[in-house]
N, C-alpha and C positions, 0 to 999 in steps of 0.2 A: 671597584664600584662604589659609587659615593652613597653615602645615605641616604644623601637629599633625594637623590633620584627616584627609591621607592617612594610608592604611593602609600603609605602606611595608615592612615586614616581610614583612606577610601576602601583599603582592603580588609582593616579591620571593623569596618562599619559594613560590609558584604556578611561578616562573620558574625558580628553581633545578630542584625534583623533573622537570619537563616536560622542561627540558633535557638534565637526566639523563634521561629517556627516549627523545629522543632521541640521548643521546652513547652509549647502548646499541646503537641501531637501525641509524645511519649508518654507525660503524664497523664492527660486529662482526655485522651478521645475515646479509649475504654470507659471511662464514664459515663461521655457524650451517649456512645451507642448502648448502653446499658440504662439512661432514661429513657431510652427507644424502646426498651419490652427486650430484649433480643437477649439470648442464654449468651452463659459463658462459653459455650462453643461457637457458637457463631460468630461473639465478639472474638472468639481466638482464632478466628479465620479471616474476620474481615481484619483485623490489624496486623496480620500476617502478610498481606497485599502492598503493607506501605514496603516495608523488608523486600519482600520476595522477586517485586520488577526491579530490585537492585540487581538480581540475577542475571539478567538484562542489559535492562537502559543503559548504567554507565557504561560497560565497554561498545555499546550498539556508539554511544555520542562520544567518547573515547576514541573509538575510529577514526571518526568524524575530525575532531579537534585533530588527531597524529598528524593525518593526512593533508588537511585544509588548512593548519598551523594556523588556525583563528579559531581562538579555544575561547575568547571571551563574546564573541559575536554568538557562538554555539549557547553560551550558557545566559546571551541573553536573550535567545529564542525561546531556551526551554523553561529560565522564568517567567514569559509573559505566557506561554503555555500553560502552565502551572498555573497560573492566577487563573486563567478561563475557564478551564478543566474543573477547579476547586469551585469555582463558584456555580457549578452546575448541581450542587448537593444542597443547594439550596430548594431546589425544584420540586423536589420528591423527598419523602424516607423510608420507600419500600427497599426491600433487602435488591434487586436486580439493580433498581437505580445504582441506589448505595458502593454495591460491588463496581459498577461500571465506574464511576466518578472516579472508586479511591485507584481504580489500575491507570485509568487515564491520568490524574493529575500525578500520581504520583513516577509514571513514567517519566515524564517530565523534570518534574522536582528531583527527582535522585537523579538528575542526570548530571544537577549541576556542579555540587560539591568536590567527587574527584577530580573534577574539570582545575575547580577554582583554588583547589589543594595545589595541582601539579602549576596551575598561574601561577601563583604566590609563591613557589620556588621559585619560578624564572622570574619574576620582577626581584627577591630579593641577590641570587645570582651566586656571589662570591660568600655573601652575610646568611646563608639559610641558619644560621645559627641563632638567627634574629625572628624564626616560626611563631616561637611559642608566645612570642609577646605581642603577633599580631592574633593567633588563634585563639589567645585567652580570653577575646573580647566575644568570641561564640560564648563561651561561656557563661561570660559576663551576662550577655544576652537572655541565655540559655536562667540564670538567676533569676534575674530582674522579671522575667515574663512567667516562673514558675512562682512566684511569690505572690505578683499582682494577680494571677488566674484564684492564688488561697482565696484572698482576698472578695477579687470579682463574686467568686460564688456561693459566698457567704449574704450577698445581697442577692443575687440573680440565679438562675436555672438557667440547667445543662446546655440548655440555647446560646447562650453566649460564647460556648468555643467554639463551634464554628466560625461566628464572628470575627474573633480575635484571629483564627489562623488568616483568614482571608486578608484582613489588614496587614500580617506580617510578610505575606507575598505579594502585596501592594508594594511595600517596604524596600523588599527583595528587589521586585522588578525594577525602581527606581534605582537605588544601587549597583544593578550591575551595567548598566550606563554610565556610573562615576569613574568605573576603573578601566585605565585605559590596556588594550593589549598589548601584551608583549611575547613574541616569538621565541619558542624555542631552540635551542640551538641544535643544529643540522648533527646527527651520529652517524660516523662514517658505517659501522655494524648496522647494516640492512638483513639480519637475520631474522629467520621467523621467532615470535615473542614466545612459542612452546619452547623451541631451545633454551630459554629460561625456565618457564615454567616449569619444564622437569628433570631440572636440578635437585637432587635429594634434599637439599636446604631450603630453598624455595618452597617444593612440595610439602615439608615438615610444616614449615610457617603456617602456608595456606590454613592448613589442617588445623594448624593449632586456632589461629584467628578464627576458622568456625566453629569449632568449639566453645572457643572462651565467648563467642557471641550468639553461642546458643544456648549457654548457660545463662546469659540476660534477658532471654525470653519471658521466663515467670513475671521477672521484672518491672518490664517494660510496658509486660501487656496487664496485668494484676496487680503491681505495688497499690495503686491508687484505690483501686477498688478492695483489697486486701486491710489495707487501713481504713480504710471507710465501715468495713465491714466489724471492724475490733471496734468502733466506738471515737477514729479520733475525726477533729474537725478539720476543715475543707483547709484552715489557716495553718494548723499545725503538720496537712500530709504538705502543703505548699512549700511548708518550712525546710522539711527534713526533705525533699527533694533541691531545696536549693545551698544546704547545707553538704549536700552529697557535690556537688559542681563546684561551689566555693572550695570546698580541696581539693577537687581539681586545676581550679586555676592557680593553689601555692604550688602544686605539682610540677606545674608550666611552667613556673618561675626558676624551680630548681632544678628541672633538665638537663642545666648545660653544666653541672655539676655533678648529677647522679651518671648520667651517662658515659664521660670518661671514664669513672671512678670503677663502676661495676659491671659496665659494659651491657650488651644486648641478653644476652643469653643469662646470666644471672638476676638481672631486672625481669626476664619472663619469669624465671621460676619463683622469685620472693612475691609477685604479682598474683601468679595464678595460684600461690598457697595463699595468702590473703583474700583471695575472692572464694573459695571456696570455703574458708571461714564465715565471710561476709555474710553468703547465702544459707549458712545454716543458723547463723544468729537470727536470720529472719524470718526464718523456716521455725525456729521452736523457741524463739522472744519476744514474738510481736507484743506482748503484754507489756514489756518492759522498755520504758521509752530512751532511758538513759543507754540500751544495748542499742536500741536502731539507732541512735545518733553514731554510736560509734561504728558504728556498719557502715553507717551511710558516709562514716569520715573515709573509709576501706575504699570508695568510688576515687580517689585521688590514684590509686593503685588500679582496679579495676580497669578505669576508663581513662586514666590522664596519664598513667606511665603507662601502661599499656600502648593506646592510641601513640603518642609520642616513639617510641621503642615501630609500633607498625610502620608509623609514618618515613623512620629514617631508615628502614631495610627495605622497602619498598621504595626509596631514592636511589642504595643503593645495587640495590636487584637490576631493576629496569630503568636503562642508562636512555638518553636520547630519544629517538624516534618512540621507546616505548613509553616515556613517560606517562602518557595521557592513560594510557591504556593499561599501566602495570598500576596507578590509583586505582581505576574502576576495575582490577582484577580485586584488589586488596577490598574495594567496598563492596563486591558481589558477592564477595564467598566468606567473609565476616557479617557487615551489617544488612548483609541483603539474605544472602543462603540461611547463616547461619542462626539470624534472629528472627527469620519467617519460620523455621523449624520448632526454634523452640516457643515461638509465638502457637504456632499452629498446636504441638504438644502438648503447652498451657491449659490449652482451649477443651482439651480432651480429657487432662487428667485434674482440672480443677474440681469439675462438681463432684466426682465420684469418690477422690483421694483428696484433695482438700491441698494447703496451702505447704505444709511441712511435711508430704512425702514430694512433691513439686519442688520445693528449693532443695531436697536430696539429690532429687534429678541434677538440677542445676549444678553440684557440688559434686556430682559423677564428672559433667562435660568437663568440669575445670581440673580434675584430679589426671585425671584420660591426657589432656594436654597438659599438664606436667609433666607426667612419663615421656610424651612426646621428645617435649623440648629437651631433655636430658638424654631422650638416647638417638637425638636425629639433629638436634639444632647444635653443630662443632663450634666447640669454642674461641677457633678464632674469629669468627661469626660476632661475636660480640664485641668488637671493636667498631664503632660506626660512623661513618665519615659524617654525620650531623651532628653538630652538638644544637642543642637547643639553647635559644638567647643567647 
């Protein structure tokens, strides 16, 4: 497969805008709804919703794509959906509205990413080793839009993220009209997709992926509000959240070097002992700004080897006809189950227990799936037919 033939711009320009919508969503929409009057429980439910129709949508559109082998038609349904759906939050900001919008748009919106995961294998074909350098540009995105939001709301009120998401699924929807489809190749294996799924190896993963993403719940749903509440500014929580992604994206870079070298199964365990470091430095340092930097540098691990390490057992788990469907297995029961849990958890144990027996919690999930991966994830398991870049 020649180079030239990927569409790499186009695909990396999918990844950018998407990222930035969510480097809107994650950071700052807990804020959003907490200038609305609304407790930390509530906010730990309504942000629970973006997560939780992950449970859902993508393998409902997963189907969809296996079946109809027009996976980029699919995902650009569910963008101009998304965009409709989201700008219906403009209307209202009673809590029923509220609820209704975030399950609709975000039905949509999570539909599209494992879609456009499993695309972007098949456009690059023989070179998947070439991922990282198209996904780094989510990142990239995921940066650039967490900085400018510091920025934004040092002149403007909470009003303006809404705004901003809305543009970035303008963004989106124009995007996925650049990239052109490309069909997956036909698997002679028409076996039902459970016959994978419950494989001892397989099942361990799932497991562990919901755990380690519901230990980012505190995160996800409270960092922001968390630093806001110590005293730091809108610019400086903007910083250290794009400080956390920028090592993600040296992470991307070096993939295709980590992953021969240490293989799958070793890169979860040094991963999941560093996040659960991670979460306790933040659990009982937030005072200390020089320890959140280095926390936030720990997200290279967390989220970039991690992510990466998911991405390429989930290639090689579900072969063919499962493609579509073995991403949205992998994004349901990680970022969809596993961070609406601990989203929802958050929401319940922040007012009453506060932020450092919360990141304990988080630092259990992660511990839990370390044992996992050592006594359920075989070591020949971590050889992976992807190298990254």
């Amino acid at each position: 497969m020649k180079k030239s033939s990927v569409p790499y711009w186009r695909l990396s320009g999918f990844y950018f805008f998407y990222f930035a919508s969510l480097g809107v969503l994650i950071p700052y929409w807990s804020l959003y709804l907490k200038s609305l009057g609304y407790s930390s429980l509530i906010i730990g439910g309504l942000v629970a919703i973006l997560p939780a129709t992950k449970l859902v949508a993508p393998y409902i559109w997963g189907w969809l794509a296996d079946h109809t082998r027009r996976s980029m038609f699919i995902i650009r349904i569910a963008c101009l959906c998304a965009l409709l759906s989201f700008s219906l939050v403009f209307f209202s900001q009673q809590l029923w509205w509220l609820t209704l919008v975030m399950i609709l748009f975000s039905f949509f919106w999570n539909a599209t990413l494992p879609q456009f995961e499993a695309m972007t294998l098949n456009h690059l074909g023989n070179d998947t080793h070439r991922y990282s350098m198209v996904r780094l540009w989510g990142s990239l995105g995921f940066i650039v839009i967490a900085v400018l939001m510091g920025y934004l709301l040092q002149s403007y009120d909470a009003d303006v993220i809404p705004i901003v998401v809305l543009i970035t699924f303008v963004v989106i929807a124009i995007t996925s009209f650049m990239v052109p489809e490309k069909l997956n190749i036909p698997h002679t294996d028409h076996s039902p997709i459970w016959h994978v799924i419950k494989q001892r190896n397989v099942m361990a993963f799932l497991v562990v992926c919901f755990l380690m993403l519901c230990s980012h719940g505190p995160y996800y749903t409270f960092y922001t509000i968390y630093l806001e509440e110590q005293g730091y500014s809108s610019q400086m929580i903007g910083v250290l959240w794009a400080v956390g992604v920028i090592a993600e994206v040296v992470v991307f870079l070096l993939m295709h070097r980590l992953l021969p070298v240490f293989g799958a199964r070793k890169l979860l365990l040094i991963t999941l002992f560093l996040t659960t470091f991670r979460w306790l430095i933040i659990g009982f340092y937030v005072d200390d700004l020089s320890m959140l930097f280095f926390a936030q540098l720990i997200h290279a691990f967390s989220f970039g080897v991690f992510h990466s390490v998911g991405i390429s057992l989930v290639h090689d788990y579900f072969t063919g006809s499962h493609q579509g469907r073995g991403q949205a297995i992998y994004a349901s029961v990680s970022f969809g189950g596993g961070v609406a849990i601990g989203s929802l958890i958050s929401g319940l144990l922040w007012d009453q227990w506060g932020a450092s027996v919360l990141f304990v919690f988080a630092s259990c999930c992660t511990v839990l799936a370390m044992v996992i991966v050592w006594r359920y994830i075989e070591r020949q398991e971590s050889s992976s037919k992807i190298n990254f870049i």
